[in-house]
C-alpha positions in Angstrom: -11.7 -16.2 -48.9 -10.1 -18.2 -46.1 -12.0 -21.9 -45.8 -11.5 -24.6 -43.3 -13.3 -27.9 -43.3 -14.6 -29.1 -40.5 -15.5 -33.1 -40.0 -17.1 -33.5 -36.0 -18.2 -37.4 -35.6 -20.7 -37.8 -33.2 -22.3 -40.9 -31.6 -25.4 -41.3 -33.0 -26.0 -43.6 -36.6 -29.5 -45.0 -35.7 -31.8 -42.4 -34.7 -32.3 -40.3 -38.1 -34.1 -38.0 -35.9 -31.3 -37.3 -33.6 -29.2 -36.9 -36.8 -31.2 -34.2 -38.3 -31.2 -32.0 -35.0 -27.8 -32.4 -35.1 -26.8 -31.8 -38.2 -29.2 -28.4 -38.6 -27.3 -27.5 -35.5 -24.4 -26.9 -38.1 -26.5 -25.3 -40.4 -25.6 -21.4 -40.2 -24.5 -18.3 -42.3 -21.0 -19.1 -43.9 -21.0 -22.5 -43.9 -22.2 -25.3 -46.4 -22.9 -28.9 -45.5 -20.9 -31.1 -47.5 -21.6 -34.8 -46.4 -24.1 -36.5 -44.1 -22.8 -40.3 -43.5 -24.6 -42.4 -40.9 -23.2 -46.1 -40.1 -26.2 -48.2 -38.5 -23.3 -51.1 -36.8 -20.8 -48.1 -35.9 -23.8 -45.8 -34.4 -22.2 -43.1 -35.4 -22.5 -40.3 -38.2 -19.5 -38.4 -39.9 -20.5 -34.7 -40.4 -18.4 -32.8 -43.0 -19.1 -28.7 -43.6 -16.8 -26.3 -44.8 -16.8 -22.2 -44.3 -15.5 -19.3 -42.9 -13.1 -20.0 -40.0 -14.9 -18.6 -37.7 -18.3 -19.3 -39.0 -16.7 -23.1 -38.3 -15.9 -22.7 -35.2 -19.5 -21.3 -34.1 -21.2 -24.0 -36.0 -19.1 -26.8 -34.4 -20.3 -25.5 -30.7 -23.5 -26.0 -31.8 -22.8 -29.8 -33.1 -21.5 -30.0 -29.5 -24.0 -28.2 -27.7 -26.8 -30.2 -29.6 -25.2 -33.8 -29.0 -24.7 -33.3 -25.6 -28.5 -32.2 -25.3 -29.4 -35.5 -27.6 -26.9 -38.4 -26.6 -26.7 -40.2 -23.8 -23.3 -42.7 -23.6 -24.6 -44.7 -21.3 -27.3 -46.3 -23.1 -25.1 -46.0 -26.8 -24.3 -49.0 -28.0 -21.6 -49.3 -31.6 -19.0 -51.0 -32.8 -16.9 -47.9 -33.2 -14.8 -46.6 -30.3 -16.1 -43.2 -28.8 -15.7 -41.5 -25.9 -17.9 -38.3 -26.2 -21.4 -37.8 -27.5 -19.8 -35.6 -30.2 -16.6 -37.7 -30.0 -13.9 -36.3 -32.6 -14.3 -32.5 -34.4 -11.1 -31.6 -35.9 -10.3 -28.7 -38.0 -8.7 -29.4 -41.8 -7.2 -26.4 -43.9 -8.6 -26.0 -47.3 -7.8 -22.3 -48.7 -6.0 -19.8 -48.1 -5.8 -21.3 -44.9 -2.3 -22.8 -42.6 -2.2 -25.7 -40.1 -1.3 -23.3 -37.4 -4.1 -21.2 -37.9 -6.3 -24.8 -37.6 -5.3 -24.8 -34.2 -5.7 -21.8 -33.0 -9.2 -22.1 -34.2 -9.4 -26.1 -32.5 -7.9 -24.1 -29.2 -10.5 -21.9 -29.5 -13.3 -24.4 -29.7 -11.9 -26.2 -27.5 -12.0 -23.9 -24.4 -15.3 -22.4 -25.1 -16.7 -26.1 -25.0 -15.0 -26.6 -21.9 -16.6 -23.5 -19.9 -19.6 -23.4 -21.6 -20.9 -27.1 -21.7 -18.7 -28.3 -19.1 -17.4 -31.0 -21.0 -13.5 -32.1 -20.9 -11.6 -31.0 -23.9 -8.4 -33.1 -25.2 -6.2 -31.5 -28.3 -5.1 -33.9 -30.3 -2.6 -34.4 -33.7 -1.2 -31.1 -34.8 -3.3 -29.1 -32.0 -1.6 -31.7 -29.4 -0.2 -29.9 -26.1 1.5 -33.2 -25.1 3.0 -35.7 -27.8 1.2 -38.8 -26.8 -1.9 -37.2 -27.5 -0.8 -36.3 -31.2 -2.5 -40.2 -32.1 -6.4 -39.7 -31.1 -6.3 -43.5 -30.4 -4.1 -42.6 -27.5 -7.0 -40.1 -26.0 -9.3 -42.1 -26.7 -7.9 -45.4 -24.8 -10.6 -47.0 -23.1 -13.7 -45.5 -24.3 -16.3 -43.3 -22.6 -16.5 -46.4 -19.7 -12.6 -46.0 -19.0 -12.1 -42.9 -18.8 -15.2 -42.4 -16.7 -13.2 -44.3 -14.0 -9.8 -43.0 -14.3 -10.0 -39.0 -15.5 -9.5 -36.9 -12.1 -7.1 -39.7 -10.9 -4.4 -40.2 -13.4 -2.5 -37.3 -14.5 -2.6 -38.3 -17.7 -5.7 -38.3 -18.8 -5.9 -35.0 -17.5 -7.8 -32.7 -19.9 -6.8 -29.6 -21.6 -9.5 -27.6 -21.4 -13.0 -27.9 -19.1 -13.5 -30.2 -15.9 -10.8 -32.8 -14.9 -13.9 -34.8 -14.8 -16.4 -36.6 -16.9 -19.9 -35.4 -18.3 -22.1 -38.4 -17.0 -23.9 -38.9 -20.5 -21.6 -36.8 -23.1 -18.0 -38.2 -21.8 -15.7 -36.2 -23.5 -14.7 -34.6 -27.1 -10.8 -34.4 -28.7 -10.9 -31.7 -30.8 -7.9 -31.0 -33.2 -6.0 -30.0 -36.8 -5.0 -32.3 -39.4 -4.4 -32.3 -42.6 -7.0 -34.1 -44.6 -6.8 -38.1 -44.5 -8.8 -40.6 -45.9 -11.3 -42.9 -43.7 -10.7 -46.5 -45.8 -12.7 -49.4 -44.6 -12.1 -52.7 -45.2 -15.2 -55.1 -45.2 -13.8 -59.0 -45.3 -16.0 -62.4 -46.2 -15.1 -63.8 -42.2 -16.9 -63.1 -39.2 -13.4 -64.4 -37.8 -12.4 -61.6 -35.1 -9.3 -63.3 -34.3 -8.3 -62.8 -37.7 -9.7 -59.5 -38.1 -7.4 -58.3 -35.0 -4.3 -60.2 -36.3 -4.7 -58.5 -39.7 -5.6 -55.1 -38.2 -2.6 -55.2 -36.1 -0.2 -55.5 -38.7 -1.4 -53.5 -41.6 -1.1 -50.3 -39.0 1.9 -48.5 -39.0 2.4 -49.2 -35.0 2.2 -52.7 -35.4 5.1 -52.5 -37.8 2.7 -52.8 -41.0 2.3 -49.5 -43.7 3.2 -45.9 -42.5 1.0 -43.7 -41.8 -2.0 -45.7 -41.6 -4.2 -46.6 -38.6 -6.2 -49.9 -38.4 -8.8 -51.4 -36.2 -10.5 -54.7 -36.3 -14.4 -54.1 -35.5 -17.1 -56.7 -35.9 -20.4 -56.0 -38.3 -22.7 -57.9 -36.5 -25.4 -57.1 -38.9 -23.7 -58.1 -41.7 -21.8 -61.1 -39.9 -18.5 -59.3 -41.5 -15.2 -58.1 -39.7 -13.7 -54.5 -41.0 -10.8 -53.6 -41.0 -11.2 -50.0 -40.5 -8.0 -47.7 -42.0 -7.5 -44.2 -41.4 -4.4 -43.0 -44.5 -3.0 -39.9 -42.1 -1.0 -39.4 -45.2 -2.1 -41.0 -48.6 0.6 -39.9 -50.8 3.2 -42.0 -48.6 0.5 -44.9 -48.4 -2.0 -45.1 -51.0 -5.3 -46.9 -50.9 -4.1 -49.4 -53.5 -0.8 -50.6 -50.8 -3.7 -51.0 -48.0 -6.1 -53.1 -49.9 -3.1 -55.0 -51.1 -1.6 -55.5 -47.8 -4.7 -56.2 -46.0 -6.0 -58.8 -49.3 -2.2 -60.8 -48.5 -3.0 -60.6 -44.9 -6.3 -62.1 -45.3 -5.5 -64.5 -46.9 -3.3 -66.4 -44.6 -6.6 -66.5 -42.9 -8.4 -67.9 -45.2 -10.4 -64.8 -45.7 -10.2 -62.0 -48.5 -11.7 -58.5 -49.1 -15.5 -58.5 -50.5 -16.0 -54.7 -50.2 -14.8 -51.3 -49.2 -15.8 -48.0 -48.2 -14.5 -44.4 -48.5 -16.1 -42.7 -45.1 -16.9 -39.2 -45.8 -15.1 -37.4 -48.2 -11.4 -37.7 -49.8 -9.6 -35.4 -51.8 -9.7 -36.2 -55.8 -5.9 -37.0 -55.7 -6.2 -40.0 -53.3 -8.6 -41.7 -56.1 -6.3 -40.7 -59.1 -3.5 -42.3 -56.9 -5.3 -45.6 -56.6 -6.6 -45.5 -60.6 -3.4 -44.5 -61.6 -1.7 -47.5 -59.5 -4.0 -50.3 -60.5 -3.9 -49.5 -64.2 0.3 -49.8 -63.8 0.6 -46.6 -65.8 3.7 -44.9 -67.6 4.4 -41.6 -68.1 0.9 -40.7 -67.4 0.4 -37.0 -67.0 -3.0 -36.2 -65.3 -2.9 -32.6 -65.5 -2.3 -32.8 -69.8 -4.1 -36.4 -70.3 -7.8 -36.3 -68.2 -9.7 -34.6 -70.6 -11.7 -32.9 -67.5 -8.2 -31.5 -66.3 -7.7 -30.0 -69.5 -10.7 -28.2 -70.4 -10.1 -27.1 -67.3 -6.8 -25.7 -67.9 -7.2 -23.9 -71.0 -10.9 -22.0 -69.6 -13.4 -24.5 -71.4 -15.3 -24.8 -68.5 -15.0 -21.5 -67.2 -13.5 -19.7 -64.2 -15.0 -19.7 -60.7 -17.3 -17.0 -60.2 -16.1 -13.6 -59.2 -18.6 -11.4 -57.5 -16.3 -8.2 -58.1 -17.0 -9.4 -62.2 -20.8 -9.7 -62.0 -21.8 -6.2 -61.6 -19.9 -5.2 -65.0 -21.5 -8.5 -66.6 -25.5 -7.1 -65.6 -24.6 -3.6 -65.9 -23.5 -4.7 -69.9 -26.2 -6.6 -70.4 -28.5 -3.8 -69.9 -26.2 -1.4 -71.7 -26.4 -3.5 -75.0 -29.1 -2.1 -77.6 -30.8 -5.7 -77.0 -34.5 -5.6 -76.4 -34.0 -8.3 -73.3 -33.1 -8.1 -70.3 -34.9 -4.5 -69.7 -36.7 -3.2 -66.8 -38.6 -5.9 -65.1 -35.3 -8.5 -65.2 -33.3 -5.5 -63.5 -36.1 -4.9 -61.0 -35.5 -8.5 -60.1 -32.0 -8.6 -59.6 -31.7 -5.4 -57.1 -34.6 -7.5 -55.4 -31.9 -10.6 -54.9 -29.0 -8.3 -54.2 -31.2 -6.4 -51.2 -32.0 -9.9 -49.8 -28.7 -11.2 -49.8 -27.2 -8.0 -48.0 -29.8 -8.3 -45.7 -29.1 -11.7 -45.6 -25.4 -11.1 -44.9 -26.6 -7.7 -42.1 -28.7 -10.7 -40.2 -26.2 -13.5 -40.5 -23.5 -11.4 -39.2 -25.9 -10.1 -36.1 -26.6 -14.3 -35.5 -23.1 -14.9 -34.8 -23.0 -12.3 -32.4 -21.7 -14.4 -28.9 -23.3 -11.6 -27.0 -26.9 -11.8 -29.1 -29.9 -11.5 -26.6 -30.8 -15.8 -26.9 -34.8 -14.4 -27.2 -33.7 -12.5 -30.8 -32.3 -15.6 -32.5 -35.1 -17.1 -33.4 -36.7 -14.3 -35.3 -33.9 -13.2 -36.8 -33.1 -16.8 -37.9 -36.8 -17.3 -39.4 -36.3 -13.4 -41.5 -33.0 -14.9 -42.7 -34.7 -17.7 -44.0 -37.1 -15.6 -45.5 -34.9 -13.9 -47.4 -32.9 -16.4 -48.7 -35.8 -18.1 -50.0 -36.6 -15.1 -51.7 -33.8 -14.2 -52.9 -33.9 -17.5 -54.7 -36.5 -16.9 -56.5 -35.9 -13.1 -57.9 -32.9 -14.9 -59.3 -35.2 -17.0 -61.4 -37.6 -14.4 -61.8 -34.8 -12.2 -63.6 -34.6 -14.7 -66.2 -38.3 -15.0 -66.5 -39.1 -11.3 -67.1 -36.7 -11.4 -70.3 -38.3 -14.7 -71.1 -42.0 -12.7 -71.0 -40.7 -10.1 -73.2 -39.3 -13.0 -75.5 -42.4 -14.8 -75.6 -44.2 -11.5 -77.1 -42.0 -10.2 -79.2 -42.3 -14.1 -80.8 -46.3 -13.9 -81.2 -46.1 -10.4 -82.8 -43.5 -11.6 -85.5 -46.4 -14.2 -86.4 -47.7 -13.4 -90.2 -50.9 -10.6 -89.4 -53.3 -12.7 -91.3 -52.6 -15.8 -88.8 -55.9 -16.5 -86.8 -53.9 -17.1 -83.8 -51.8 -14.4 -83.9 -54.0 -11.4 -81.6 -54.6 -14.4 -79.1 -50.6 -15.0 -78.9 -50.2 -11.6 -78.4 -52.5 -11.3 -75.6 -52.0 -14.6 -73.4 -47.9 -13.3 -73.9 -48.9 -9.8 -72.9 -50.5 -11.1 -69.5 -47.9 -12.7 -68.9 -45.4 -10.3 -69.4 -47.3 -8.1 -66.8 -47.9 -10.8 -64.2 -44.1 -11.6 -64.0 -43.5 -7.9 -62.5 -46.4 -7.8 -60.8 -44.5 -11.5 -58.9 -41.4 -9.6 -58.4 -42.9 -6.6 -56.9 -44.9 -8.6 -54.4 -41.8 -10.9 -53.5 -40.0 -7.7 -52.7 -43.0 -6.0 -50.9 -42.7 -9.2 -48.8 -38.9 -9.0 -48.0 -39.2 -5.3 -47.0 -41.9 -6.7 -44.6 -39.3 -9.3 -43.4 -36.9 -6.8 -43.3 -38.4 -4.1 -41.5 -39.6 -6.6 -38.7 -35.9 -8.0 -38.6 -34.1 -4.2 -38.6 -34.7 -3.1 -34.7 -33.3 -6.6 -33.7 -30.1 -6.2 -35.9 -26.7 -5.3 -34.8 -25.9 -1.6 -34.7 -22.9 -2.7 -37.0 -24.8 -3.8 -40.0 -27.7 -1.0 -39.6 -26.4 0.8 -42.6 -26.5 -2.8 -44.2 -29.9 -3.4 -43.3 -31.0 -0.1 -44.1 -30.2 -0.4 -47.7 -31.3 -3.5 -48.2 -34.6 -1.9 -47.3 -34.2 0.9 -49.8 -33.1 -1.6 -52.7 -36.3 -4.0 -51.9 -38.6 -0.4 -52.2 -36.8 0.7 -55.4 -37.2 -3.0 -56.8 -41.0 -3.0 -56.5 -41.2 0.5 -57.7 -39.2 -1.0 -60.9 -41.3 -3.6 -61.4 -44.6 -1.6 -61.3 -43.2 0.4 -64.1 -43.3 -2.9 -66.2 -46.3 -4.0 -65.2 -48.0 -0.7 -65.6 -47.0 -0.4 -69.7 -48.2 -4.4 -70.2 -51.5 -2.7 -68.8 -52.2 -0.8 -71.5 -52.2 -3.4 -74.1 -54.1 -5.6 -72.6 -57.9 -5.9 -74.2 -59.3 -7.8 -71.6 -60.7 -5.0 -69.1 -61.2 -7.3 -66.0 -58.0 -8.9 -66.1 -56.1 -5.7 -66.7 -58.2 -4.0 -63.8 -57.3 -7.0 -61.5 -53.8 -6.6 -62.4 -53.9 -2.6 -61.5 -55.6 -3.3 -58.8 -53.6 -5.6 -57.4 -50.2 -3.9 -57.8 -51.8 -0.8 -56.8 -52.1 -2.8 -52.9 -48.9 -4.6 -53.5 -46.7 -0.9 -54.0 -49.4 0.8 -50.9 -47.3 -1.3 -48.6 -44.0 -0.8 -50.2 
């Protein structure tokens, strides 16, 4: 599977309201939010997901779509510079993925923002139509309140894609490809900004400080700090242990030092090996042979990552084995999760439809969350129904002349039939979900949704069987007829 991380940073770090709307803006089939990081002096939150390419791409138009509707630049107020109400999205290759391919997708985004939401679109780093815009600090030159005034005047600062013109409260968005960097802050015991701009300037690379590292002085007026805040464009030529360094000698000429740092959003493993492996002055240190974690690792002590094409053989062996457990009801259960989850994957596909009716999104979004949820729970109910039988099977093998053996038996037997009984009613619901979803599904995934809907039937069929030969056991007439009864209504609408 191909995955892309995507990191859009958008001006709001203040209003967790605002935050939330934005970030379930993201929220969609094939992506997975990975970090959520609001700073209260920057105003500004750092939004990190990773997916599907284009599951990415339709996510981050949302972020964008959602900001625009939420932020207003003329009344935001941070110490960080910004010159869009989504400011920065840009795309980062993770697997089986190539830089180039990052920027088709950032060209992509980047021209549906500009004709949909009317916004003005500048590529920047490796998505860069222009070399001066391959250093986001270059686009970015003057804020939202510049460019304002000069975009539609100076060539330059012509966009690439959308209006050569400004949104009057969103400003514009870069969007881009990068490789993946590390955001390094740098929190120092001076409120001194003069010093904080003098150490800034020369600990960047421009400034004739590290390579390949960015640095800005900005003022933490709530803490009564100045930060020096690093971006490492490449951390294997300059690793966080030569910034810290370098800015700590800096500092000091000041009279100042570092007191803390911060990693903003995430950073790949390697970067924090680097600095570890640095500060402890190390020799002949092999990571992938000496971290124990590494190891285990290497020589399948901790497993391999799941593979879907491996599970079927795994259940269907399971329930081939001449073991008592998992039977009937735990198989009845796990059809019921995969029907959910293909109808899960029938309605997510339909949902990132561009040409979806707006009016169907809603309901289809609410059935996929209904399934999902479901499907959730038939996994644990799986495990439950083998549990059941386990629990009986242990009060029978009590000694006969125990007192509390028939009352064991009994309390394990209901049990054993109410578990079913759950998993025929969760799937009688999904069917319900799905059958009100189907005629709003693409005519792609019919076939999809269709046998979902087969599955969820077959799966409380399954799971009546199980509860129907706990019945019989059972001595206690008015629960067992209350148990009928109600599975009797449960399979009527199945």
């Amino acid at each position: 599977m191909k995955l892309v991380e995507c990191v859009p940073n958008f001006s709001e770090g203040r209003d967790k309201a605002k935050v939330a709307l934005v970030v379930d803006a993201a929220k969609s089939a094939g992506v997975t939010i990975l970090d959520v990081e609001t700073d209260v002096d920057h105003n500004r939150c750092v939004l990190s997901f990773v997916g599907e390419p284009e599951a990415c791409v339709e996510a981050c138009f949302r972020v964008a779509k959602r900001s625009i509707e939420l932020i207003d630049l003329n009344t935001h107020k941070g110490a960080h510079p910004r010159m869009g109400a989504v400011d920065v999205i840009p795309f980062i290759p993770v697997k089986d993925v190539t830089i180039a391919e990052c920027v088709k997708l950032a060209e992509k985004l980047g021209a549906r923002i500009g004709t949909e939401l009317s916004i003005p679109v500048y590529l920047y780093d490796h998505a860069a139509k222009k070399p001066e815009r391959k250093d986001l600090a270059n686009v970015r030159k003057g804020q939202f309140e510049v460019l304002r005034d000069v975009i539609g005047k100076d060539e330059t600062r012509t966009p690439d894609f959308g209006p050569n013109r400004i949104h009057p409260t969103a400003g514009a968005v870069a969007v881009g490809a990068r490789q993946q960097i590390v955001n390094f802050n740098l929190n120092l015991d001076t409120a001194d900004m003069a010093a904080g701009k003098d150490i800034a300037r020369r600990v960047r690379a421009s400034g004739g400080g590290l390579p390949a590292v960015r640095g800005k002085e900005i003022a933490l007026e709530a803490r009564r700090q100045v930060q020096i805040s690093t971006v490492l464009t490449d951390y294997k030529t300059t690793s966080m242990k030569k910034v810290i360094d370098e800015t700590g000698r800096l500092a000091a000429e000041h009279g100042a030092k570092v007191k803390t740092t911060e990693i903003v959003g995430l950073l790949p493993r390697e970067a924090l090996l680097d600095f570890a492996l640095e500060s402890l002055r190390l020799e002949n240190f092999d990571s992938k042979v000496q971290i124990l974690e590494n190891r285990l690792e290497a020589v399948g002590a901790l497993g391999a990552p799941p593979d879907w094409k491996k599970a079927g053989s795994i259940v269907a062996g399971a329930l081939a084995s001449t073991d008592a457990t998992p039977g009937g009801g735990s198989a009845a259960a796990v059809v019921a999760a995969m029907a959910c989850g293909l109808g899960e994957m029938a309605l997510g596909i339909t949902l990132k439809s561009k040409k979806l009716d707006e009016a169907k999104r809603g309901p289809l979004g609410r059935a996929l969350l209904g399934l999902g949820e479901r499907r959730g729970r038939f996994e644990a109910l799986a495990a439950d129904d083998a549990a059941a039988f386990d629990k009986f099977m242990s009060a029978m093998s009590l000694p006969k002349d125990d007192p509390a053996r028939l009352a064991r038996m009994q309390e394990a037997l209901v049990h054993a039939a109410r578990v079913p009984l759950r998993t025929a009613q969760l799937a009688a619901e999904a069917l319900a979900i799905a059958k009100e979803a189907a005629p709003l599904a693409g005519q792609a995934v019919a076939s999809d949704i269709n046998c979902a809907m087969h599955l969820m039937r077959s799966a409380a069929l399954c799971a009546g069987e199980n509860v129907r030969i706990n019945l019989g056991g059972i001595k206690d007439a008015a629960v067992a007829g209350e148990l009928k009864e109600t599975l009797d209504k449960t399979l009527a609408c199945a």
